[in-house]
N, C-alpha and C positions, 0 to 999 in steps of 0.2 A: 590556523592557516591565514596566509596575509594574501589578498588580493592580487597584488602587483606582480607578485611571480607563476601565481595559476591563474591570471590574465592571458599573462605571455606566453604560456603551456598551449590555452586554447587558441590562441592566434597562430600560434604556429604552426599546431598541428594543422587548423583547417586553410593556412594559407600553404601547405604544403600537397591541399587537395585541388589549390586552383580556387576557392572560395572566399569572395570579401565578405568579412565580418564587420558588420557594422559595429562601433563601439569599441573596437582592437585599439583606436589610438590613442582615444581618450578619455574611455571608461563611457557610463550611464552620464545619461544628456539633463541638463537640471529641470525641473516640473515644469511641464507647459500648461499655463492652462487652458481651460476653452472658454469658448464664449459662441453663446446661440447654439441653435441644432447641431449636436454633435451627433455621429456614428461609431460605436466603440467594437472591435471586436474579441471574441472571448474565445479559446479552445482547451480542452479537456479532458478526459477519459472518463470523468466523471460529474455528475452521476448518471441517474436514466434521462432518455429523448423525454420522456415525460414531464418525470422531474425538473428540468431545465425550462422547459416553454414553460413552465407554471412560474418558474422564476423570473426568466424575458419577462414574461404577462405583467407580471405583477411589481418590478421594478417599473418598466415603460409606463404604468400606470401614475405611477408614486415622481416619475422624474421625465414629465413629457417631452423635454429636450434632448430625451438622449434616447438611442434608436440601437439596440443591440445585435450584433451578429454572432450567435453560439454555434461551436461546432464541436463535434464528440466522437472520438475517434477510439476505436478498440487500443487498450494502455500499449502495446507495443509497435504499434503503425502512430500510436500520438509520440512514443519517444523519436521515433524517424524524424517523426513532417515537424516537430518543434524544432529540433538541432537542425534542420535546413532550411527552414523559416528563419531563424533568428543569422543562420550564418551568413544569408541571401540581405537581411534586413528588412526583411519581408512579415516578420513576425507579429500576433496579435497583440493587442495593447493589454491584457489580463491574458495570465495562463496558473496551470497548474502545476507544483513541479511536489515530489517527493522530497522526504526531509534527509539528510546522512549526503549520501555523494550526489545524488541528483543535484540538491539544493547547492554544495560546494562546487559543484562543473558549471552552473548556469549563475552561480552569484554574481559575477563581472559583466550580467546583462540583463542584469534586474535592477531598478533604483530603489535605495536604502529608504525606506519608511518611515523612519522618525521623524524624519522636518515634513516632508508632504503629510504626513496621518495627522502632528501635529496643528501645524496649518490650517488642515480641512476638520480635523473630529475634535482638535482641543489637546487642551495637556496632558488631559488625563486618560486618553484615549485609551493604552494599555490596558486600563480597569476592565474593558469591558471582558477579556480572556483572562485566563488563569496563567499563571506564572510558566508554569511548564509547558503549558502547549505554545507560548512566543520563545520559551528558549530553545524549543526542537525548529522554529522558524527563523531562528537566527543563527548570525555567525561571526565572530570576534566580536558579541555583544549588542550587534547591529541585525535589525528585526527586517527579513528580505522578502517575505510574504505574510498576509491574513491566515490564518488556521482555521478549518472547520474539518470537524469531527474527529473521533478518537475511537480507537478499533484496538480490542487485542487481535493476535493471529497466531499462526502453528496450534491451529488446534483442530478437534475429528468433530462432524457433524453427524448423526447417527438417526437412521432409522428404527425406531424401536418398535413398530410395528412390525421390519421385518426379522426384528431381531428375537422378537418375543416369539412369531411365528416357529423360526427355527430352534427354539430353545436354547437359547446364546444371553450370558451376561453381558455387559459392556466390557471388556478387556481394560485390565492396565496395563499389561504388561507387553512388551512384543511378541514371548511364545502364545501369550493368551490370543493375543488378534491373529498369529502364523494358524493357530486352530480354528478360529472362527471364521478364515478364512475359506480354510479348505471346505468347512463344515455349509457354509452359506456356497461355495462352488459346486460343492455337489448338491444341492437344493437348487441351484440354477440363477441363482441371484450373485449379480456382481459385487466381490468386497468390499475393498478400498475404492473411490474413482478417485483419483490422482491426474492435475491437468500437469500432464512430467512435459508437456513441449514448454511450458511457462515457468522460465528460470526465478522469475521471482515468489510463485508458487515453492519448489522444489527449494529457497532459499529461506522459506519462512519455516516450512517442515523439517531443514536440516536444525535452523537454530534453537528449534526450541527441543530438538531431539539433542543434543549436543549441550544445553543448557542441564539437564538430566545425568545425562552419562558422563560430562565432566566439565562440572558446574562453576563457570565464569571464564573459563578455557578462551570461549571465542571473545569474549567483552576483551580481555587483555590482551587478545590476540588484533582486534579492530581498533583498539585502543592505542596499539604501539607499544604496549609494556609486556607483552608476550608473543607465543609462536604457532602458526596453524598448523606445524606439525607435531604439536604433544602427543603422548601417547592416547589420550584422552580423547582428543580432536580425532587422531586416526579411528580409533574405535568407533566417535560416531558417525564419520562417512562413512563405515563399514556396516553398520546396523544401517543407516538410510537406506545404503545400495541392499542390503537384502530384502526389501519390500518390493522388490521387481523380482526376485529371484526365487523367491517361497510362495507367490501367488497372492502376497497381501493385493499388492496394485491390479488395475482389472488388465485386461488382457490388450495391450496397443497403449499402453500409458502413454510412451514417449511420444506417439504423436496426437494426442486427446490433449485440446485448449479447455482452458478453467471453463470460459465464456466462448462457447456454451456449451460444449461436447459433456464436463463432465457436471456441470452444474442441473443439465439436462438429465441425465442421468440419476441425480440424485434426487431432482424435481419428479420428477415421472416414478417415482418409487420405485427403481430398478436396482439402483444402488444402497447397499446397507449402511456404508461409511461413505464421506464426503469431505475432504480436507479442504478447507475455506477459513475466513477469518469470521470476526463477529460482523462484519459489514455482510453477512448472509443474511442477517436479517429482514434485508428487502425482502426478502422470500415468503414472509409474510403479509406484504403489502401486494410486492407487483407477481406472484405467483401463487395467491393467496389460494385458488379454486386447483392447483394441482398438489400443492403441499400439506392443505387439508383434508386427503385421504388418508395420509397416517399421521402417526407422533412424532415429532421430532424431538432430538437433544443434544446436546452438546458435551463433549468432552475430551478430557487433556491428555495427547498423543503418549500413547503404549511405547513404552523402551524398555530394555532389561534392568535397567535403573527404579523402573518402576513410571508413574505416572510423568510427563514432563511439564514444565512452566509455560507460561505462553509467556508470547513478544506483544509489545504493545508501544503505538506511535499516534501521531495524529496522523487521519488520514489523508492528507494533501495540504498544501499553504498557495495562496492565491499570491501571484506576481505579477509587477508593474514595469511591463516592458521599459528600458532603457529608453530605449530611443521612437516612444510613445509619445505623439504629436498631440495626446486627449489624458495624462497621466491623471487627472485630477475629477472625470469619468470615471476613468477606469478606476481607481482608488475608492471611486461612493460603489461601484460593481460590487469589489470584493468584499467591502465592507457591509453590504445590503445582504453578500452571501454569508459570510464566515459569523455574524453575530447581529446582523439585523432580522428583517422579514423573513429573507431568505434561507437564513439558516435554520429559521421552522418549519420551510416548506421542505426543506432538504432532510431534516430530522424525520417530518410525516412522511417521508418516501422511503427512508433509508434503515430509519431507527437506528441512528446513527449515537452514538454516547456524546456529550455536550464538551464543547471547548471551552465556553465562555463562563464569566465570572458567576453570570446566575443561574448556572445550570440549569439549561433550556431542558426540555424532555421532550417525547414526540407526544401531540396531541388527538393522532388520529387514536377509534376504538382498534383493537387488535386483541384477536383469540385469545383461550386460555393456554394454549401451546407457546403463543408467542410470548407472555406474561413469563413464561415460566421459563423458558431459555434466555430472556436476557438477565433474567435473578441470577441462573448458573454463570452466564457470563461475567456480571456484575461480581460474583464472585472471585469468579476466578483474576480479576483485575485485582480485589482486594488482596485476596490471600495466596494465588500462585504465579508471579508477576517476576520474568526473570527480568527483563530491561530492556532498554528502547529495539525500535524495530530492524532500522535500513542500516544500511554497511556503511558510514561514513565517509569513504574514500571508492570514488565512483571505479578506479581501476582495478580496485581488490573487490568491490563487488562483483564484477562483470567476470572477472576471473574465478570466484567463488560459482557463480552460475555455471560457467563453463564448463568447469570441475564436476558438476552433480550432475550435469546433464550427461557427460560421459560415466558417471556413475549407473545412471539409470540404462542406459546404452550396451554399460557391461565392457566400457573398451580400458578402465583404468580401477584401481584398485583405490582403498584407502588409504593409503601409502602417497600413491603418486598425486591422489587428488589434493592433499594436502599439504605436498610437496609445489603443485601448482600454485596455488593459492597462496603460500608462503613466500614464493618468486618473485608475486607479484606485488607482496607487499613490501619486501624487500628493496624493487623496483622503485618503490615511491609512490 
């Protein structure tokens, strides 16, 4: 993708809303730097209010000059208030953006990082991450944010306390889970919780259900070299949409958020199954006194295919606003987060898997439960690993959501969802 032409996409669409976008004319403003008491501001989805002031704290500490403003917005009210911050010029000086289409719609208002990181961290700067998490952070070669963390996802979280209760293996397959669903409903406990209002939930569950039932279908399909309506592709929105229909999902999916209706759910030991990524792990840290009532575990989403792969990405890359009057701040910010201090504090809150070259690990103590689910994870990164996460192209994302969510809804078939989805890739 070249810049210059999905520049001019994003300019026009939002100067066709009446909105000045700062940076339409001329692109990212070159590094400013500061000098004396600076004020930087930062926003994000992630990670916890906790987590964060530990970081403020302990940055402000280490860099008395600079005075931090963090704000942390639930991820789909942060997608809103960024794209109208940035389109006002209004925008923080560090943000957080996803890698695939997010990172591609917001590249033309982010500055490139090789001359600033080099400037400020050295030449060798690069060293400090691993090859693959600055290539999911960049684009035509060029590195557009810091990386911290790396998560698989599309995978089931499991109560096996109540699963043992009820006399239930762990299911691989989808009729196994169609049974143990019914079987935990009539014992009174909730199946699956599925937060079905959050598309990008319902779009991490389709993929890795789809990576099973017709394995690399959507890669070629996100890729460009294939088609979202194969036969293959149909079949798997067709299995997704039946886990609202056979009673896997609990009862209100479609309008239960991950954070916190179903997360909740699955904390409080209400729920048996919990579709989440490995960044649940917090769950051991900052829900340590709710989730140690029972056992927890992990495993890879039930399809007729048989067991499925997970997706796996880094979890966010840290950005340097364009048109950022403190870029050289805000660049020691991300960097303090993504592979300095900070991304240990981030790791002891998150248990998050390491980006960087020396694979940091979390330092805090944590259960024998929690030891023993990220070995399964750690596994399954090694050995059941279908390939990167996000949809690279923000329009066939957005349109992929849309698709599943009228799946879960019940108003469009597999057929037609894929028919959608294809339209829009078609679209461009």
């Amino acid at each position: 993708m070249k810049f210059t032409a999905k520049r001019n996409l994003v300019c026009a669409v939002i100067a066709a809303t009446g909105l000045l976008l700062a940076g339409c004319a001329g692109g990212a403003s070159s590094p400013v730097a500061s000098s004396g008491p600076v004020t930087i501001t930062l926003e994000s989805w992630t990670p916890s209010q906790k987590v964060m002031d530990n970081i403020v704290a302990e940055f402000e500490k280490e860099n008395p000059n600079i005075t931090v403003k963090a704000t942390l917005l639930p991820y789909a009210d942060y997608v809103t208030a960024i794209k109208t911050e940035l389109a006002s010029g209004t925008g923080p000086d560090v943000f957080d953006l996803q890698t695939g289409g997010m990172l591609n719609e917001f590249a033309p208002l982010v500055t490139p990082l090789d001359k600033l990181a080099t400037s400020q961290l050295g030449a060798d700067w690069k060293s400090a991450y691993k090859k693959s998490a600055l290539d999911q952070s960049s684009v035509d070669g060029a590195v557009y944010g810091l990386p911290h963390g790396f998560q698989p996802a599309g995978l089931l979280w499991v109560n096996k306390t109540l699963l043992d209760a009820n006399g239930i293996k762990i299911p691989t397959t989808i009729g196994e889970l169609v049974t143990a669903s019914q079987k935990l409903r009539a014992a009174g406990v909730v199946p699956v919780a599925i937060g079905a209002k959050d598309d990008w939930m319902l779009i991490d569950i389709f993929s890795s259900m789809s990576n099973a039932i017709a394995p690399g279908d959507q890669y070629k399909a996100m890729d460009g070299k294939g088609s979202w309506d194969t036969p293959g592709l149909v079949k798997a929105f067709n299995e997704f949409a039946s886990m609202f229909k056979t009673g896997v999902a609990q009862d209100g999916a479609a309008g239960a958020a991950t954070y916190t209706d179903t997360y909740d759910l699955y904390a409080d030991g209400k729920a048996a199954f919990f579709t989440n990524g490995g960044w649940n792990q917090d769950m051991f840290v900052g829900a340590a006194d709710r989730i140690g009532k029972f056992d927890s575990a992990v495993t890879l989403m039930p399809t007729s295919a048989g067991p499925a792969p997970v997706i796996a990405g880094i979890s966010a890359l840290l950005a340097v606003n364009g048109k950022s009057k403190n870029q050289e701040a805000a660049l020691k910010l991300a960097q303090f987060m993504s592979s300095g201090p900070g991304q240990q504090i981030v790791m002891d809150g998150s248990l998050d898997f390491s980006v960087t070259s020396t694979d940091l690990v979390p330092s805090v103590k944590v259960s024998a439960n929690a030891s023993t689910v990220r070995t399964a994870l750690t596994a399954m990164l090694k050995d059941n690993l279908a390939g990167y996460r996000e949809v690279p192209n923000a329009a066939v994302k957005a349109a992929l959501g849309q698709a599943l969510l009228k799946l879960v809804a019940g108003t469009i078939d597999g057929a037609g969802a894929a028919a959608e989805v294809q339209a829009a890739a078609k679209a461009g």
